[in-house]
C-alpha positions in Angstrom: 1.3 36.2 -17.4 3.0 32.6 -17.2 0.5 31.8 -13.8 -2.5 33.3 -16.0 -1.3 30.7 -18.7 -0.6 28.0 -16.2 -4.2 28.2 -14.6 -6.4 28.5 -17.8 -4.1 25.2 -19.1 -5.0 23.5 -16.0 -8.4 24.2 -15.6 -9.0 22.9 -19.3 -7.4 19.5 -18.9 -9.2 19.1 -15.2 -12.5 20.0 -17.8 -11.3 17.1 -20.4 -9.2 14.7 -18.0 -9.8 10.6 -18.2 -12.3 9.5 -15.5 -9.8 7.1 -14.6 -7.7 10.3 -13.5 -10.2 10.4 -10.2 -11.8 6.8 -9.8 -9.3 3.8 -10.4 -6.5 2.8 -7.8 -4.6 0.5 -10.5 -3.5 1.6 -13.5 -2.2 -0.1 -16.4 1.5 -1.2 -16.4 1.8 -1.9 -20.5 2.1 2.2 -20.5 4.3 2.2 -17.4 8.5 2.9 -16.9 8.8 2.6 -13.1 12.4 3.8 -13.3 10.5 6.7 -14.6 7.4 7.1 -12.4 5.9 10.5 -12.3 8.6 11.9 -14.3 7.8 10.2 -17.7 4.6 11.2 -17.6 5.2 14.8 -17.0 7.7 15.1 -19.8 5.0 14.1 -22.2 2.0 16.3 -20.4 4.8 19.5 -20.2 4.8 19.1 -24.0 1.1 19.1 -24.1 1.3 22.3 -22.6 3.4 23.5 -24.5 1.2 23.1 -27.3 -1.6 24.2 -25.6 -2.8 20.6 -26.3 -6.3 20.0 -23.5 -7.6 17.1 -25.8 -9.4 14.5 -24.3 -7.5 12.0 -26.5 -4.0 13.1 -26.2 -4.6 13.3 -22.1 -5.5 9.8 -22.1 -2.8 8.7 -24.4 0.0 10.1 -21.7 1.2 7.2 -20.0 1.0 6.1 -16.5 2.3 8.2 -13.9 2.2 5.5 -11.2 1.3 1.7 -11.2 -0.9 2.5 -8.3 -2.3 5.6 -6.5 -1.1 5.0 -3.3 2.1 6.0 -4.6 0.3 8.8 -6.7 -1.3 9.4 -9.7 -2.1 12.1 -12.7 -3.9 14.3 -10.5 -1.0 14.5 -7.9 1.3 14.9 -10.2 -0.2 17.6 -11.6 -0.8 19.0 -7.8 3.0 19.1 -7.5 3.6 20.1 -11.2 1.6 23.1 -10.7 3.5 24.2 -7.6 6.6 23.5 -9.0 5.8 26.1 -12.0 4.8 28.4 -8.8 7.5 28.8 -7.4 10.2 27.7 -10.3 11.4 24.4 -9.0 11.6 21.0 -10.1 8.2 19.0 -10.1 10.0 16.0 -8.3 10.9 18.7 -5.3 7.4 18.9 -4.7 5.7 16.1 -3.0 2.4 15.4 -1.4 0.8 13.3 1.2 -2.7 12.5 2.3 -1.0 12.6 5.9 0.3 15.7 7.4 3.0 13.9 9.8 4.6 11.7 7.6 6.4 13.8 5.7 8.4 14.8 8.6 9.1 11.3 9.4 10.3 10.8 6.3 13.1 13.4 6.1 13.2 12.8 9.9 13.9 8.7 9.0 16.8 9.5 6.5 18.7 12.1 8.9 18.8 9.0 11.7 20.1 6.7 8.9 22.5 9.6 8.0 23.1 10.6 11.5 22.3 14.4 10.9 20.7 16.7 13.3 16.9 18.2 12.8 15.0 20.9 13.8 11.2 21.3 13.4 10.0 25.2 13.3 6.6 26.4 13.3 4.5 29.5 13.6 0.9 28.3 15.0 0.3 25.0 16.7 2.2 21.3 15.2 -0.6 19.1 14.4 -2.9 17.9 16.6 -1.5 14.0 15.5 2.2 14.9 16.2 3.7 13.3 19.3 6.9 14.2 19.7 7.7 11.9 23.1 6.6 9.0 21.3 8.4 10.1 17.5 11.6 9.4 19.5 11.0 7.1 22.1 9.2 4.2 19.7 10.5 5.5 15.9 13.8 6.2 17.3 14.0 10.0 15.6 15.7 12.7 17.2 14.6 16.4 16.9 14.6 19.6 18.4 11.2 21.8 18.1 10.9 25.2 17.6 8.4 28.2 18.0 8.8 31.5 15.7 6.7 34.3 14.9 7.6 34.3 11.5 10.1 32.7 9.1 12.4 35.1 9.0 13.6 34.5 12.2 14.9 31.4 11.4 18.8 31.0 11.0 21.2 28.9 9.4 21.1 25.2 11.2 23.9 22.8 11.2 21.5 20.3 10.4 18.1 20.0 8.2 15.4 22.9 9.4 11.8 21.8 8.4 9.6 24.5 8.3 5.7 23.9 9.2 2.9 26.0 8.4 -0.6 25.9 8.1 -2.3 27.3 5.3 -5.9 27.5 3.4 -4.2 28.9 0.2 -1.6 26.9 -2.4 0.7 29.7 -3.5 4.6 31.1 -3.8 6.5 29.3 -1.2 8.8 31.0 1.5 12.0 32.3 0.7 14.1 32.0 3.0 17.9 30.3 2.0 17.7 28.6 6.2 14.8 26.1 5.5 15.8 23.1 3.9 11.7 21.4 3.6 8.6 23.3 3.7 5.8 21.6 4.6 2.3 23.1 4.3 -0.3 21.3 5.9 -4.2 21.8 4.4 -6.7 20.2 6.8 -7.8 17.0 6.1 -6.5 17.0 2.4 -3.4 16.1 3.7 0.2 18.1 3.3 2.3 19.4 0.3 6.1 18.9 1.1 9.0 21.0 -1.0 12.5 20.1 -1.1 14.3 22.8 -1.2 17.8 23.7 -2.5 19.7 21.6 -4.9 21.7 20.2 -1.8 18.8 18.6 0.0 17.4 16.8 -3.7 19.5 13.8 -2.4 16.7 13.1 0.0 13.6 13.3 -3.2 13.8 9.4 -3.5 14.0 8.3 0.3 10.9 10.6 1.0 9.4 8.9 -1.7 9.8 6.0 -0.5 8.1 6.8 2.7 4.9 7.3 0.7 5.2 4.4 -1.0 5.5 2.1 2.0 4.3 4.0 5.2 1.4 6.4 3.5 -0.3 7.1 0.2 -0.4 10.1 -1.9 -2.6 12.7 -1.5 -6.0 11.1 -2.9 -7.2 12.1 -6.3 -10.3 13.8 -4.9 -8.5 16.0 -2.5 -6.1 16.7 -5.2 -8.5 17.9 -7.6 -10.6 19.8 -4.5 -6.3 21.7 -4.5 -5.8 22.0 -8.0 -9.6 23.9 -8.2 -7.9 26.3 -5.2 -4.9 26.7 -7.5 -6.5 27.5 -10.2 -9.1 30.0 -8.7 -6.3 31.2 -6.3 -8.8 30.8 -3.4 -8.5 29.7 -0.2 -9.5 25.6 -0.2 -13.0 24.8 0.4 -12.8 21.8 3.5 -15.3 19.3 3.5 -16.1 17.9 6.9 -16.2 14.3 7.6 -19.4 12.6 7.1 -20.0 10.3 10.5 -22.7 8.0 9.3 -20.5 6.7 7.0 -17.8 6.1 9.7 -19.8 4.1 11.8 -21.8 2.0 9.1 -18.3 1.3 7.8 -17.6 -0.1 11.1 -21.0 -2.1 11.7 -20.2 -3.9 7.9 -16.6 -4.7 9.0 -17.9 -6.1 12.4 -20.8 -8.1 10.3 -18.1 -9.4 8.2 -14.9 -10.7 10.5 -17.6 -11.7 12.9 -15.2 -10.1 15.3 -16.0 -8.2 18.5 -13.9 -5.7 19.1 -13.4 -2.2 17.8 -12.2 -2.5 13.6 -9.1 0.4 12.8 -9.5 1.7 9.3 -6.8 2.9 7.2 -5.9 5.4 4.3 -4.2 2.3 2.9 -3.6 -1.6 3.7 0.1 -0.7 4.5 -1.1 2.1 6.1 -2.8 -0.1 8.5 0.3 -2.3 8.4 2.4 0.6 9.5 0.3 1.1 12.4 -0.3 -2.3 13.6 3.5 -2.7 13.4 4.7 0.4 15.4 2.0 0.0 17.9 3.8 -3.8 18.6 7.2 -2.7 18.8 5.9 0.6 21.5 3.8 -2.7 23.5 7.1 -4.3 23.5 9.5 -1.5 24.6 6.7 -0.8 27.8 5.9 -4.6 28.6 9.1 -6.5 27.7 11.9 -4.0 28.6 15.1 -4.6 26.8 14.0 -8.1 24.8 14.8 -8.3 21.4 12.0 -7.5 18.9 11.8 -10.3 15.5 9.8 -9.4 13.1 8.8 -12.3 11.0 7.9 -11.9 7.2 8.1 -14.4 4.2 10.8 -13.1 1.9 9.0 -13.6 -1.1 5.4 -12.1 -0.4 3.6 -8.9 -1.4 6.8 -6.6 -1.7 5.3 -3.8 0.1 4.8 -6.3 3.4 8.0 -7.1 2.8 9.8 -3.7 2.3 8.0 -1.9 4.7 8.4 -3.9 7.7 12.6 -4.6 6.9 12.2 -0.7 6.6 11.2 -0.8 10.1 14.3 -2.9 11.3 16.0 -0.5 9.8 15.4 2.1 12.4 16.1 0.4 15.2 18.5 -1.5 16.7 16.4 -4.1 18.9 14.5 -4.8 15.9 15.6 -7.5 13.5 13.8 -9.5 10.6 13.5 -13.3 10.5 12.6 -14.7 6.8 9.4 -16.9 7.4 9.9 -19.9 4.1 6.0 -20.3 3.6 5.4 -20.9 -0.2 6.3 -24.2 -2.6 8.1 -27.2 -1.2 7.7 -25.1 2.3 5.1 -25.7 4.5 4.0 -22.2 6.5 3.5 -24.5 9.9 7.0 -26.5 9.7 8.5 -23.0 9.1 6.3 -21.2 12.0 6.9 -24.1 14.3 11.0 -23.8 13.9 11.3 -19.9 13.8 9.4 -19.8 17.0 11.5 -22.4 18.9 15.0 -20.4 17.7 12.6 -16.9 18.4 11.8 -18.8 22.2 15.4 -20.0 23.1 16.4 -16.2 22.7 13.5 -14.6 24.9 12.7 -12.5 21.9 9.4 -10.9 21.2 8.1 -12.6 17.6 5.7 -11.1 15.5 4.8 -12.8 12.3 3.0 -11.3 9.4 1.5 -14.0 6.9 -0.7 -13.9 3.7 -3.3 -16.4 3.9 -4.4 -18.1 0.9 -0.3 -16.8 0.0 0.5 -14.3 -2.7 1.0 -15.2 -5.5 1.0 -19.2 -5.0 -2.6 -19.0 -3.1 -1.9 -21.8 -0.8 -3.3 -22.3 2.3 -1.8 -23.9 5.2 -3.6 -27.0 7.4 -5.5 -24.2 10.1 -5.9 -26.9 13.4 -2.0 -27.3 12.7 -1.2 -23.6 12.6 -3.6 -22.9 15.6 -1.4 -25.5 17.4 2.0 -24.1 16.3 0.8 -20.9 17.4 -0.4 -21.8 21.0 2.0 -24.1 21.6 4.0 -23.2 25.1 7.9 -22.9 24.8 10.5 -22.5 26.9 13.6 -20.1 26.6 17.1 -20.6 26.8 17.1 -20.5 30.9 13.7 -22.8 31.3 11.4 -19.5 31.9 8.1 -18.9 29.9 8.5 -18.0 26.3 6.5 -14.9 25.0 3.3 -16.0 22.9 3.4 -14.6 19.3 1.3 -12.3 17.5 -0.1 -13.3 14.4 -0.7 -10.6 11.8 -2.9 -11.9 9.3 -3.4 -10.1 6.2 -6.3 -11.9 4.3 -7.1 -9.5 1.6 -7.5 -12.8 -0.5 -10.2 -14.0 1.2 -11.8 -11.3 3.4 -14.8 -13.3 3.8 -13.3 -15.9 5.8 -14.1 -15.8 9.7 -10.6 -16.5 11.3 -11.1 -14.4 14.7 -14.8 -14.8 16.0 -15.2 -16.3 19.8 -15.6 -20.0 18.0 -13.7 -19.6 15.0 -9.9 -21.3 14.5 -7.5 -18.4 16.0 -10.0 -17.2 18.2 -7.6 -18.3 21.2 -4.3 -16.8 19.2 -2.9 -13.4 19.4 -4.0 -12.5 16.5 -4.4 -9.4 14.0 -6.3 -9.7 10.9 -6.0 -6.7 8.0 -7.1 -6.6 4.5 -6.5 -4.0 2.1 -9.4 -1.8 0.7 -8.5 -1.3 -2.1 -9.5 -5.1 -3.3 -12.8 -6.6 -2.8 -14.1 -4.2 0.3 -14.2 -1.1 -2.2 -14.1 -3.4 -5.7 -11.3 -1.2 -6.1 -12.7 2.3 -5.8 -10.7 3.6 -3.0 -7.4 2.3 -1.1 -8.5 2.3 2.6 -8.0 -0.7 4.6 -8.8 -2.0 7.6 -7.8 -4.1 10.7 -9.6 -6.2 13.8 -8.2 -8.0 16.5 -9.7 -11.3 18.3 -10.3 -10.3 22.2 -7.3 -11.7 23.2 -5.6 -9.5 21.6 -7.7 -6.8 22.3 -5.5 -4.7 24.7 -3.6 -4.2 21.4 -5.7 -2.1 19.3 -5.2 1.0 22.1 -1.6 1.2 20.6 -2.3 0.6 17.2 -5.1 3.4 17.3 -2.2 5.8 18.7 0.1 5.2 15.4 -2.8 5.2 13.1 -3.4 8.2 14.5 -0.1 9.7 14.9 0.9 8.9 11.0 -2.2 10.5 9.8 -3.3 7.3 8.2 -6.6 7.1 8.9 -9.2 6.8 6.2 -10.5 10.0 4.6 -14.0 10.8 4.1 -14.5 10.0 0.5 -12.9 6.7 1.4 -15.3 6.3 4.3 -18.1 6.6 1.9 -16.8 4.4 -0.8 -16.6 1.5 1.6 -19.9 2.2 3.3 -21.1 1.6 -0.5 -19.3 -1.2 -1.5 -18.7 -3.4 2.3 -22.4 -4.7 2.2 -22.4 -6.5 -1.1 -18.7 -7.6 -0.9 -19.1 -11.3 0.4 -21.6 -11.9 -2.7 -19.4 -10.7 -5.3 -16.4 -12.9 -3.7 -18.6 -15.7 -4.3 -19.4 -14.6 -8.4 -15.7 -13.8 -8.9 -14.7 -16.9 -7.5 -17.5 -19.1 -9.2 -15.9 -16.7 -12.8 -12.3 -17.8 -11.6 -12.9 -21.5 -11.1 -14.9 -21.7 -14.2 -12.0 -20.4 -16.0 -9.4 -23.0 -14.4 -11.3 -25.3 -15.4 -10.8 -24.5 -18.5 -7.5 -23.7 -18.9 -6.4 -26.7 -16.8 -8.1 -29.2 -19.7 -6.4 -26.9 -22.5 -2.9 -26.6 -21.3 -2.6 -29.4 -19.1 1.4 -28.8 -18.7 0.9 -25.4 -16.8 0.9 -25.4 -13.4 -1.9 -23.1 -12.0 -2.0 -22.4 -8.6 -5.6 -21.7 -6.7 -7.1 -23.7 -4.2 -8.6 -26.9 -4.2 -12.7 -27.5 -4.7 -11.8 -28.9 -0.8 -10.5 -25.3 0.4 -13.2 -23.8 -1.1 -16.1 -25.7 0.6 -14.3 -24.3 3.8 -15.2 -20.8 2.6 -11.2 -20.2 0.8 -13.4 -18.6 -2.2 -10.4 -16.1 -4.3 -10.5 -15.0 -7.4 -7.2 -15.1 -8.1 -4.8 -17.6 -9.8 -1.3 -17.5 -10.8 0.0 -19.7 -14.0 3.2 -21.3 -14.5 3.5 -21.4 -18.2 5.2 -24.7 -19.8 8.3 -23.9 -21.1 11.4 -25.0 -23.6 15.4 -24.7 -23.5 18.3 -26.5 -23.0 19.4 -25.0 -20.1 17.6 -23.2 -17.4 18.4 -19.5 -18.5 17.1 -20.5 -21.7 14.0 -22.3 -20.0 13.4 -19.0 -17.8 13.5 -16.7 -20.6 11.5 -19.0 -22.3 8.8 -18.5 -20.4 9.5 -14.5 -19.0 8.7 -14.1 -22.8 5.6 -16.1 -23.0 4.1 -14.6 -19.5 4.0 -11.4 -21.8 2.9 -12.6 -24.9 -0.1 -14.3 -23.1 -1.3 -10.9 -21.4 -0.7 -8.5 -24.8 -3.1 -10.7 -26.5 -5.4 -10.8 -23.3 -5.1 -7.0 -23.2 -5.3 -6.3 -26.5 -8.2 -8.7 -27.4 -10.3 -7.5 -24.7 -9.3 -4.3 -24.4 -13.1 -3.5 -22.9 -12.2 -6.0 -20.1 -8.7 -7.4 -19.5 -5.9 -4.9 -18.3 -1.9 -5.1 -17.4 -2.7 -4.0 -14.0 -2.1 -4.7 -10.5 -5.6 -5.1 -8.7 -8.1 -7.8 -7.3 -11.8 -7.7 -6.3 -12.6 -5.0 -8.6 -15.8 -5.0 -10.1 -15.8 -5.5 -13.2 -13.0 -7.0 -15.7 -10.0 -9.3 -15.9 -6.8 -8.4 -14.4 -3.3 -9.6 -15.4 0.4 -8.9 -14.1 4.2 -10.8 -13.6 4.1 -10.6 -9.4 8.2 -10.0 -9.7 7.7 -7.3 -12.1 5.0 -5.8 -9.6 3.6 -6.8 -6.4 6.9 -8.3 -5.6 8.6 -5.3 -7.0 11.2 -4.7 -3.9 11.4 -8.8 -3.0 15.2 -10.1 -3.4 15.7 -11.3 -6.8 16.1 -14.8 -6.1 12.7 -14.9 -4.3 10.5 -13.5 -7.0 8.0 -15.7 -9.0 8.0 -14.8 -12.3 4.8 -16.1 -13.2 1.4 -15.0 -14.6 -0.9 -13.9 -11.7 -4.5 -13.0 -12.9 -7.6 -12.0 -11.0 -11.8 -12.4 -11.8 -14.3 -10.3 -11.2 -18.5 -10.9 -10.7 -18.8 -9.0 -13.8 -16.8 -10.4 -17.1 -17.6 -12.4 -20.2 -15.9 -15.3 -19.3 -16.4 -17.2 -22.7 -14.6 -14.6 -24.6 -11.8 -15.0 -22.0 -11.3 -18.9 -23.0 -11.7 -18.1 -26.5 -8.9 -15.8 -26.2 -7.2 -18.3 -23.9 -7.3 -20.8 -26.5 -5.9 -19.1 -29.7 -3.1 -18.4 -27.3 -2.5 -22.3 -26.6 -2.9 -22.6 -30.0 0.2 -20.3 -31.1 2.5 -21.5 -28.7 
């Protein structure tokens, strides 16, 4: 009788849900806790049910479940709601993942902080993607495997016991008291992983925090395609991949790097991260045996770089993070140029990730000078031939800019370029991102494939099909947005002339720099400089409530860039930057353009702001 509720309550709000609920990655932070994520908003939709309330105005008034749907979303949450009612458990033991092997990383990841033994037990086959021999020999995890007939032969562990099973139908859950994690795997929608026991909800956070950083969520459109199985209690109707799309994704990405060789696409930009990373550190441990590994990030840039690959280090003990001082009165080259020498005199292996234009001060270093830095030939400690560094480029900013073709500036440097989808190549449709290598880096992509593939991570049909969309007209709406965005710095420059704005010069931009996206640095009063800094904390706000609640049709509290249509505002520290040390976050306003907007209305908006300060 409660299931017979459950499912006619669930099939009515799928029937009145938002249509932001399936097709926006960014959703708006105004209505947003994240000490509460997922958890706020299914206190207020459990009292919906509990009224029987399916209106379409009281589901759109719930508020945000997650600031982003990589991390997850309503339609996930109500995925993991549903099978949490299923099978009376908590809704935050129920997690899922568009990837069906990085769940078990993820409790596998917290047992070798924790130092606790693992075994893996399954009935049919372990996923195609899951390589055990490289799990431990490159991720460091250890494991022991095991093949049953049925769950009840497993017995108590001293240890975590994962149980794996395939399955074409979301139901009741195994019983059995010896498995600590059940993880159900649905073809190509990904995996549904349930903590189980009120001993193992320690690990809840840490496995979220492998889908936050080293995965995404299972996507809104496979979740709905599960919630539809729920509710009919059917098996899962699979979609199969679409291959056109596949490859004309591939030809657009190849049209637009200009590079040659063979473009990686991802379920997520630090999914491709992920993958790019661990494929390094396995070239490292086969072709420079027992060096050091430094991974080298700017501490204060996108927080989810910056998280994820100190996550990494984490792991492993040859591994270490070097901070990279790239933004403000440091210049990326100066800093590249002495990291490298220190990275050189140790016979380390360096690999540096960098933003270019920078996030969120959009600055762009002097390219001939970081071409030199880079190729420049140093010697260790002994006199013997440093190794060369890789240089992992993520340009989401500016994905139009040809950095890797046979003639172009790092043509003759190791280096990676990667952007995440979920900006301008899908005009924020869809998360997928995607990577290419110059040739001489080429012999690369083999082990980056291998991890992309191993995680799960690569991009899922729908994805494939968004981009295939969206990839062809992306370099002319970079050049709208960015015509909108200069337009409106312009403006804002001659009205408040004491902010600071930070975007590129009209000089950066006739090299092709073309963003549409500009942090502010808001002028600011006070004696001392707490009061000076709260000063202005307070005024970052009060400038995007009355953007957001002026143009409520077009400007949103959101993180996002390159989306199609609208203006987009946000406090990096408070978002993007959301994991950064405190003492490297910019509190500032960052706000991005897109080709479509009333830009007058903006500056009129703009203004009575000035105005009132």
């Amino acid at each position: 009788m409660k299931e017979n509720k459950m499912f006619t309550y669930i099939k009515e709000v799928l029937e009145n849900m938002p249509s932001g609920w399936l097709n926006i990655t960014t959703h708006r932070l105004d209505l947003y806790d994240e000490k509460l994520a997922k958890t706020q908003f299914l206190d207020q939709f459990e009292t919906l049910y509990t009224d029987n309330n399916t209106s379409a105005a009281a589901l759109n008034k719930l508020p945000t479940a997650y600031d982003y749907i990589r991390l997850g979303h309503p339609l996930s949450c109500l995925l993991e709601w549903g099978i949490a009612q299923l099978n009376n458990l908590r809704a935050e033991n129920v997690i899922s993942f568009s990837s069906k092997t990085l769940p078990i990383l993820a409790i596998l990841r917290t047992n070798l902080l924790d130092s606790k033994h693992t075994q893996i037990v399954y009935t049919q086959e372990l996923p195609a993607c899951f390589d055990a021999d490289v799990i431990k020999r490159v991720y460091g995890y250890t494991f022991e495997l095991k093949k049953v007939k049925n769950s009840d032969e497993i017995s108590k562990f001293d240890g975590s016991t994962i149980f794996l099973s395939d399955q074409d139908k979301i139901g009741p859950i195994d019983t059995n008291p010896n498995i600590d994690f059940f993880i159900s795997l649905y073809g190509n929608l990904g995996s549904v992983l349930v903590v189980n026991g009120a001993q193992n909800e320690s690990y809840v956070s840490a496995i979220q925090h492998v889908r936050r950083r080293e995965t995404i969520a299972m996507t809104p459109a496979n979740s709905l395609t599960a919630l539809n199985a729920v509710i009919a209690q059917s098996a899962i109707a699979y979609k199969s991949p679409v291959e056109a799309n596949k490859i004309n994704v591939l030809q657009a990405i190849h049209k637009i790097t200009g590079a040659a060789t063979k473009p990686l696409v991802a379920s997520s930009g630090l999914s491709i991260q992920y993958a790019i990373l661990m494929g390094l550190i396995d070239n490292a441990l086969e072709n420079h045996k027992g060096k050091a590994i430094k991974i080298i990030v700017p501490p204060n840039c996108y927080g989810g770089t910056n998280d994820q690959a100190r996550r990494v280090a984490a792991c492993l003990d040859n591994v270490e993070i070097v901070d990279l001082l790239v933004d403000g009165d440091n210049d990326m080259v100066q800093s590249i140029d002495t990291v490298l020498s220190t990275i050189a005199h140790q016979d380390a292996v360096p690999y540096i990730i960098a933003e270019i234009p920078t996030n969120p001060r959009v600055e762009v270093p002097d390219l001939i000078k970081l071409k030199e830095v880079l190729s420049k030939k140093r010697k260790t400690a002994i006199g013997g031939t440093a190794i060369d560094p890789v240089f992992i480029l993520d340009q989401t900013f500016c994905p139009n800019v040809l950095f890797l073709g046979e003639d172009k500036i790092l043509a003759s440097v190791r280096t990676i370029s990667y952007v995440s989808g979920s900006k301008f190549p899908s005009g924020g449709q869809c998360t997928a991102g995607y990577c290419v290598t110059n040739k001489k880096t080429e012999a690369l992509l083999e082990k980056i494939e291998t991890h992309l593939m191993l995680c799960d991570n690569e991009a899922t049909p729908l994805q494939y099909e968004i981009l295939a969309k969206q990839l062809p007209s992306m370099n002319q709406r970079i050049h709208d947005a960015y015509k909108n965005t200069r337009e409106f710095v312009n403006f804002i420059h001659t009205e408040l002339p004491d902010a600071k704005i930070n975007f590129v010069s009209e000089e950066l931009a006739n090299q092709g720099f073309t963003p549409s996206v500009f942090s502010l640095d808001l002028p600011t009063k006070g004696t001392t400089d707490k009061e000076k800094e709260a000063y202005k904390r307070a005024l970052n706000l009060k400038l995007i409530n009355l953007m957001i609640t002026e143009i409520p049709d077009e400007s949103k509290f959101c993180v996002s860039y390159g989306q199609l249509k609208g203006c987009y505002w946000t406090v990096p520290a408070t978002s993007t930057q959301g994991t950064t040390k405190e003492g490297d976050k910019d509190y500032i306003v960052r706000a991005s353009l897109s080709p479509n907007l009333d830009v007058q209305r903006h500056k009129d908006v703009f203004l009575k702001f000035v105005e009132n300060i």
